[in-house]
C-alpha positions as a printed Julia matrix, in Angstrom:
248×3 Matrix{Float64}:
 203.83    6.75  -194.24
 203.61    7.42  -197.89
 206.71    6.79  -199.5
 205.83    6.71  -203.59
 203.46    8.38  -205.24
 200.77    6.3   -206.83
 202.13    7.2   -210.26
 205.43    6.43  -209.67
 204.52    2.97  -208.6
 204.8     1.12  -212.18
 208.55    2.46  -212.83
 209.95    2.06  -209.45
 208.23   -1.22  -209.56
 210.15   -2.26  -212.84
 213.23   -1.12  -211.48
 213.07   -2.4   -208.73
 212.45   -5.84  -210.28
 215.88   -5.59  -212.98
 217.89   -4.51  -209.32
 217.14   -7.53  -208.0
 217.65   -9.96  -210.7
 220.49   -8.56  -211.44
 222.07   -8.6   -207.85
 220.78  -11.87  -206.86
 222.59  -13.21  -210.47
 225.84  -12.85  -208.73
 225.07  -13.62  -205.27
 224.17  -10.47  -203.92
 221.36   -9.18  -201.7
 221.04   -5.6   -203.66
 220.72   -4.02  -200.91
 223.09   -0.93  -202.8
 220.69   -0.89  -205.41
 217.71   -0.24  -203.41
 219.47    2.32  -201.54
 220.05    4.0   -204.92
 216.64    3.33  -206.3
 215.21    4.85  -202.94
 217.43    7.81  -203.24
 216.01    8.4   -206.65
 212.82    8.33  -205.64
 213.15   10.35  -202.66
 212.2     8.56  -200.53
 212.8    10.08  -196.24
 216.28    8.57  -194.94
 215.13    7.19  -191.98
 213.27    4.27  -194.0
 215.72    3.58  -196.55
 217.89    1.86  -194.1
 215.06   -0.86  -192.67
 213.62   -1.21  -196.39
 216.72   -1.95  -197.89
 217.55   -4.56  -195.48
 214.18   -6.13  -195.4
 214.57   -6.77  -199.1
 218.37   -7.97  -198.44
 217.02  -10.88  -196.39
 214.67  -12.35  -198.96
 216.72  -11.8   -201.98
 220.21  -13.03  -200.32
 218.23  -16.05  -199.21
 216.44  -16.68  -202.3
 219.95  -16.12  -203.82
 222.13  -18.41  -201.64
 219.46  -21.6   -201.92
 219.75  -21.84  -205.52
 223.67  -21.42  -205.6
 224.04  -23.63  -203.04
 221.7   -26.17  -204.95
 224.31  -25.94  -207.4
 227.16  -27.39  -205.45
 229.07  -24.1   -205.53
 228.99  -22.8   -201.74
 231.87  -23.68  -199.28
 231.19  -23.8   -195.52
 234.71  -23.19  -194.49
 235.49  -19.96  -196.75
 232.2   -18.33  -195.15
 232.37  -19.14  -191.07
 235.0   -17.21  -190.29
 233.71  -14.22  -192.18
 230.49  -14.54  -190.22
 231.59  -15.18  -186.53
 232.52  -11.73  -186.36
 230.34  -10.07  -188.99
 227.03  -10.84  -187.49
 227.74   -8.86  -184.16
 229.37   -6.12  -185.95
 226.09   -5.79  -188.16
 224.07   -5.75  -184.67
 226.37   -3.37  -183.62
 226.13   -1.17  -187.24
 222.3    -1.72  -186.8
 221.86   -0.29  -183.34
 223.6     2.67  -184.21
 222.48    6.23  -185.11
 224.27    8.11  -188.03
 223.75   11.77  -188.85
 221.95   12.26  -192.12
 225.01   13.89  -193.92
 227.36   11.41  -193.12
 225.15    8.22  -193.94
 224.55   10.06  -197.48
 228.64   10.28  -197.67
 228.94    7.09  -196.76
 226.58    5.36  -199.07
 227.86    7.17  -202.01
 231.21    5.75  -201.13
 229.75    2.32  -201.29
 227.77    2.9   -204.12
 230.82    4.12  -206.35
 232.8     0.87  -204.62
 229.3    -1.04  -206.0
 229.52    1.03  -209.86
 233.11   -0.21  -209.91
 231.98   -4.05  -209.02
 229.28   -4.04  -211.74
 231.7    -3.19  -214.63
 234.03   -5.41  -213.28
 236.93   -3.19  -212.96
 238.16   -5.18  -209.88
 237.18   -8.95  -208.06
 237.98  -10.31  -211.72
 238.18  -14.53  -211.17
 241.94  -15.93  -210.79
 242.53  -19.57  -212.1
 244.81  -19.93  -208.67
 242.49  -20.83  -205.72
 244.32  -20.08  -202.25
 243.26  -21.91  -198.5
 241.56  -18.6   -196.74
 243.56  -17.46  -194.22
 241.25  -17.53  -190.74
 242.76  -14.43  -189.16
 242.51  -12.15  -191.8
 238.98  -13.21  -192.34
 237.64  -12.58  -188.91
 239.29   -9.39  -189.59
 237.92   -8.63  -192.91
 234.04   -9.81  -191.81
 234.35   -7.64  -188.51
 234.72   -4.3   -190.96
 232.2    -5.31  -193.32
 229.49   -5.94  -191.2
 229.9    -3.1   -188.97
 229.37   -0.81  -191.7
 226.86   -3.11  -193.24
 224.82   -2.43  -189.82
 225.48    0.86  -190.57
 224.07    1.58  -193.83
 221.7    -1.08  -194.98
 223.56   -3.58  -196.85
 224.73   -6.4   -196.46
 228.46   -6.2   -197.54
 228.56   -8.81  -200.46
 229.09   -6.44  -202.64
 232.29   -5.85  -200.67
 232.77   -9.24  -200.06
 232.31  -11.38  -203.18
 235.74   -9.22  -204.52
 237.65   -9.42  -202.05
 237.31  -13.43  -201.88
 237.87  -12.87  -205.24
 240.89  -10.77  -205.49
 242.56  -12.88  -202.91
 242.39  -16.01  -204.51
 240.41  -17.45  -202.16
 237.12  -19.07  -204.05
 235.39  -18.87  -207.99
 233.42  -16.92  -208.77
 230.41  -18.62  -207.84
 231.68  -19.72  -204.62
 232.32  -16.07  -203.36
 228.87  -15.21  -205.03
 227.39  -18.75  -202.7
 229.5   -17.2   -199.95
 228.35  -13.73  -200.25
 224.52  -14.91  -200.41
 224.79  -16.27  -196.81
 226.52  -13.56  -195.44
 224.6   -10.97  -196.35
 221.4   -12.72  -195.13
 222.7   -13.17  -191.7
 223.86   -9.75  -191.55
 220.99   -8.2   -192.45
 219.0    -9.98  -190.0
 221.58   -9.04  -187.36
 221.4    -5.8   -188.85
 217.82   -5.2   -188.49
 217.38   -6.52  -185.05
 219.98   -4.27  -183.92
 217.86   -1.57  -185.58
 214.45   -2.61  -184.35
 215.9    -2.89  -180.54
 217.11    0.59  -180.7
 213.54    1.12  -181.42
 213.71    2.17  -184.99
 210.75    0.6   -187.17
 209.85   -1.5   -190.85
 207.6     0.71  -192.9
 204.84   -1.52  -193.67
 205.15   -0.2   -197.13
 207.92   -1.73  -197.21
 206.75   -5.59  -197.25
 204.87   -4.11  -200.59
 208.09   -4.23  -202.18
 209.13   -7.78  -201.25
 207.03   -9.66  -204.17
 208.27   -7.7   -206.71
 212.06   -7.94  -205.01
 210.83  -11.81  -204.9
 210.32  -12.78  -208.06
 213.31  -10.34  -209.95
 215.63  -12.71  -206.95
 214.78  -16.01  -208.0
 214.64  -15.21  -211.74
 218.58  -13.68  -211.11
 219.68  -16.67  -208.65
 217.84  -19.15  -210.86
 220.13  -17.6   -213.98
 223.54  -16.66  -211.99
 223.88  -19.99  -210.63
 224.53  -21.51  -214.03
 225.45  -18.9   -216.44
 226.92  -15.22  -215.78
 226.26  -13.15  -218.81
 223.96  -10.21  -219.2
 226.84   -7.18  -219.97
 224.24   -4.63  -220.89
 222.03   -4.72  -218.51
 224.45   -4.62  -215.93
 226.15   -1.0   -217.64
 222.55    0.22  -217.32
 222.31   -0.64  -213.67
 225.72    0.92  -213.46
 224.42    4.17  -215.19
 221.46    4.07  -212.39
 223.8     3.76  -209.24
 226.07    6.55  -210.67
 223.21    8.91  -211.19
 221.92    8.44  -207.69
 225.7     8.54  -206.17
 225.81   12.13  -207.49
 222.31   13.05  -206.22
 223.71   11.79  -202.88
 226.62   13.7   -202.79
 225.37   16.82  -204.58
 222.16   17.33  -202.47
């Protein structure tokens, strides 16, 4: 399956490489921005899902080693997230979605992803709360069901929330996140394999690039959180391919 065009290799390439430094800075897969870069680059629907995950599971895990290297990642804020995330993401995985809705749907998540990169909500609180266990099995049952769904892995839901709730730093819910979005995606994908969907082996062409842009973001996030412009540009690139998602 051909999905770029030998020409379009070098920019999709770059792009691809400032998504995921830029996602794994805070803890994130970047699954979104794949979806968006893929979108842009038209590539068919039925291997964004699988190549977005794919990418999730070496960037969120390249991501989470380094944060939690740094002392920043708490076992008992993520657990509870997870026990009922990772079948959810199975379930989100094994499921079928028509092609109009899953373009809805994205561009949803993409605007809720637009709105995370210029910060206009999950801003850090100097109160830290005890998570509540409940509302957390809750809260990771939703996510990862729709993670399944889509192709993410629902950090960039996630980290905020933690945030906005008082429950963790910055950098924890960004340690937190990193985990939880590599489990799901693996649930995620097996789900998606077993209903006998399949990884473009173009795909595993992107994971170098996806690679080395992950650790060079992790490496960076996990001590310092600065880098305002480039993060409006990435904004600027998820809004464009929002619209082409809901005007096409």
């Amino acid at each position: 399956m051909n999905m770029l065009q030998p020409e379009l290799l070098i920019p999709f390439f770059a792009v691809l490489l400032v998504v995921a430094f830029l996602y794994a800075s805070v803890g994130h897969g970047g699954a979104s921005g794949y979806l968006a870069l893929m979108s842009l680059f038209s590539f068919p629907m039925l291997v964004m899902k699988p190549t977005a995950l794919l990418l999730n599971i070496f960037v969120a895990g390249i991501s989470f080693w380094f944060f939690k290297k740094n002392h920043h990642f708490s076992w008992k804020l993520f657990y509870p997230f997870a026990i009922t995330s990772i079948p959810m993401a199975f379930l989100g995985g094994y499921m079928t979605i028509d092609a109009t809705l899953y373009k809805q749907v994205l561009g949803v998540f993409l605007v809720v992803a637009i709105l995370r990169m210029l910060t206009v909500y999950g801003k850090e609180t100097s109160e830290i709360k005890k998570s509540n266990v409940m509302g957390s099995l809750v809260i990771g049952s939703a996510i990862g069901l729709f993670s399944g769904m889509i192709g993410i892995g629902g950090g960039i839901i996630l980290s905020p929330v933690i945030i906005l709730l008082g429950w963790g730093t910055m950098k924890q819910a960004a340690a937190v996140s990193a985990l939880f979005i590599f489990v799901n995606s693996i649930s995620g994908i097996i789900g998606f394999t077993i209903k006998g969907g399949n990884i473009p082996v173009e795909a595993w062409y992107f994971v170098p690039i996806a690679i080395i842009g992950g650790s060079l973001g992790a490496l960076y996030g996990s001590q310092k959180f600065n880098m305002k412009t480039l993060k409006y540009v990435l904004a600027g690139v998820l809004s464009i391919a929002t619209m082409k998602l809901f005007l096409m």
